[in-house]
N, C-alpha and C positions, 0 to 999 in steps of 0.2 A: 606583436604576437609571433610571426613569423621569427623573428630576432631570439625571441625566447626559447623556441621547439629546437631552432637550428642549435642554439647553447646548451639546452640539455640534452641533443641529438647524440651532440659533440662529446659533450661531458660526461655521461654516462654510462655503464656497463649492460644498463636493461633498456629493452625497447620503451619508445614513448608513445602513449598511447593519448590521441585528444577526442574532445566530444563537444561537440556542436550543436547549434539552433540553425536552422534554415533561414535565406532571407525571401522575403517576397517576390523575389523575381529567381527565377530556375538557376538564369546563368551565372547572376551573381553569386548565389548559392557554391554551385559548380568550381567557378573560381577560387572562390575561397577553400575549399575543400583542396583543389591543385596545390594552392600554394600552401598549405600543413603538408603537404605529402611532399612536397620539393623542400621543408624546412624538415624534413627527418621524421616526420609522423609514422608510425607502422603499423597502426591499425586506428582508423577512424570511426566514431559513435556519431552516428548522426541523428537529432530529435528532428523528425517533421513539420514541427510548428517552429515561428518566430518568437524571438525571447519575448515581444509583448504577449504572444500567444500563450496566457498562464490561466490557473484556478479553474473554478466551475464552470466558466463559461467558455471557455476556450474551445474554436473549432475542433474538428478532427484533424490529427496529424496528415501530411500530406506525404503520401509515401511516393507519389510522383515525382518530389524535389530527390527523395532517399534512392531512387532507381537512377533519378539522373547522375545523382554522384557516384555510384556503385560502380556506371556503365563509363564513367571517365577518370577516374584513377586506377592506379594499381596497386593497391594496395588493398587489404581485410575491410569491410564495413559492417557495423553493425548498426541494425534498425531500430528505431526508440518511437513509440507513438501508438498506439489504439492497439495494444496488446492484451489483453482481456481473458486471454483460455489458450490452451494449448493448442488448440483450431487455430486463434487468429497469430501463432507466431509462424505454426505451418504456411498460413496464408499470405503472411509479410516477407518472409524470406523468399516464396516462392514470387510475389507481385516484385519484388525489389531487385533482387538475384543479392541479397545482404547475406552472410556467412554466418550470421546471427541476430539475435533481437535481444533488446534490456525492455524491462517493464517494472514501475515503480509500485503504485496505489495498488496492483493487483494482487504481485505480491506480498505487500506488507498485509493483505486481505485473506492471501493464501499460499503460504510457503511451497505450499506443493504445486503451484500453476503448472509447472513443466516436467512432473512427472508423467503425463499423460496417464494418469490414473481412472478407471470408468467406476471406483468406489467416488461418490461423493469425500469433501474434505471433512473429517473431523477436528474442529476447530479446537474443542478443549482438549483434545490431548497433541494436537498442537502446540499450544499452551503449554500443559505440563512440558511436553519434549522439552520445549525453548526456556522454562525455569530451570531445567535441572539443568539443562547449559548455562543459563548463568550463574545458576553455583559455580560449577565445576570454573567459569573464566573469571566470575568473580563481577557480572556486570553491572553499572552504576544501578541505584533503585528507577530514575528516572528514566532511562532507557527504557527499565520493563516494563515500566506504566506506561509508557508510549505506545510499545509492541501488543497488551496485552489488550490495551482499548480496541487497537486493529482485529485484531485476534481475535477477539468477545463482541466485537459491534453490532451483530444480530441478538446475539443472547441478554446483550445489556439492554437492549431495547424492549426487549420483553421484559424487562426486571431493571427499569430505570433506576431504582433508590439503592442498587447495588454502585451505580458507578459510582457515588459518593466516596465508597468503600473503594473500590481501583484508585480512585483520585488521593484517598489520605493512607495509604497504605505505606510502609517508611523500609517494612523489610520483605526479602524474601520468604519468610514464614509469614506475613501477614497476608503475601500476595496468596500463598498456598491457601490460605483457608481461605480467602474470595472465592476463589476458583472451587474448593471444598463445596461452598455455599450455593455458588452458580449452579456446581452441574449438580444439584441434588435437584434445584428445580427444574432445571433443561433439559437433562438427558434423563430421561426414564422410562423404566419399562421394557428395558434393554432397547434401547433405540440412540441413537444420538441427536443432539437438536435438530440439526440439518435431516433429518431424514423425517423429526416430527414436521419439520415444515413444507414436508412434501403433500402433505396434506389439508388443506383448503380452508379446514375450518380450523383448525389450530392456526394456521398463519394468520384468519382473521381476526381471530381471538388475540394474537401477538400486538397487531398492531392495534385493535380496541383498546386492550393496556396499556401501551402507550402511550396513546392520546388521551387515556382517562386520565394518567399521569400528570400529561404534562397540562393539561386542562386543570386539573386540580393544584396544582404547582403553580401556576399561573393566580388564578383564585387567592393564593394564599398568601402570593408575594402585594398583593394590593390591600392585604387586612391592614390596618393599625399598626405602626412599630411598637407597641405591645406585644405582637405576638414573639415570645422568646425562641431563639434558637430551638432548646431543647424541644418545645411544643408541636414548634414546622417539622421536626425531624420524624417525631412520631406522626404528626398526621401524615406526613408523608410516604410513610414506609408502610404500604399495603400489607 
């Protein structure tokens, strides 16, 4: 690795920037970070967690390893790990002394995490925003289905038989009228979803549908192979 950064250090006209996993021990960590930075690194990502350290279960990032290396190279760092809100990147950069923070899940959650905005996020026009950009660049279909599920995952969950609809959708107009469809039930009343669900018994009500859903989805998938597609689909579409 060291061999590599030195040859592109060498060889190229842009700075190179690397991004790392932490190891179990501080100094090991540390070292490794020195030597990217003596092989031509110029600005370093560092993740708090160990590369086994992945998925749902994974501890908390350890910003303790990300301060160690901060405070022994000279070189830019940037902090990766338990970023959540514009609160916890104030809190990271300031616990770490990092120059900055990257955050993954959050923002594919919420494009706006770092606007420091005190509006809650509006997620469908969110959405809309990021269709009419992929008009405009032309994005594959299957990218938008990726971003849109992000984008929608509270709203789908109130309206589970929609994702069907996010999942077989093939163009950009067909993604428009999902979204069409979603926010006639989400958003109303002049409110946005997000702001219905600030309210107690609408979120309980969200997630009773839900579970009645998927209760009933459940049920259905155990009848007879008799029961034909087209059948499951209506019974299923509340």
């Amino acid at each position: 690795l060291e061999e590599i950064v030195s040859t592109l250090h060498e060889g190229l006209d842009v700075p190179v920037w690397c991004k790392i996993r932490v190891f179990p021990d501080v100094d090991k960590s540390v070292r490794y970070a020195q030597m990217l930075e003596r092989a031509g690194c110029q600005l370093l990502a560092v993740h708090g967690r160990t590369r086994e350290q992945k998925g749902r279960g994974a501890p908390p990032a350890s910003w303790a390893h990300i301060r160690a290396i901060v405070q022994a190279v000279n070189i830019p760092v940037f902090a990766n790990g338990n970023v959540l809100s514009y609160e916890d990147a104030q809190s990271c950069m300031r616990e770490t002394g990092a120059v900055g923070v990257l955050s993954a899940y959050a923002l594919l959650d919420n494009p706006t995490l770092f606007a420091n905005s005190q509006q809650l996020p509006d997620r469908m026009s969110i959405a809309r925003e990021y269709l009419a950009l992929a008009r405009q660049f032309r994005v594959a279909p299957r990218m938008v289905r990726l971003h849109l599920f992000k984008f929608l995952r509270q709203r789908l969950n109130a309206y589970m038989e929609l994702n069907e609809h996010v999942a077989g959708a093939k163009t950009l107009d067909e993604f428009e009228s999902v979204l069409d469809r979603l926010a006639a039930l989400t958003d109303t009343d002049g409110l946005s979803f997000e702001e219905h669900m600030l309210d107690s018994e609408y979120a309980a009500a969200v997630e009773a549908r839900k579970s009645a859903y998927e209760a009933r989805k459940e049920e259905l998938t155990r009848r007879p192979a008799e029961t034909d597609e087209a059948e499951l689909e209506f019974q299923l579409a509340f």
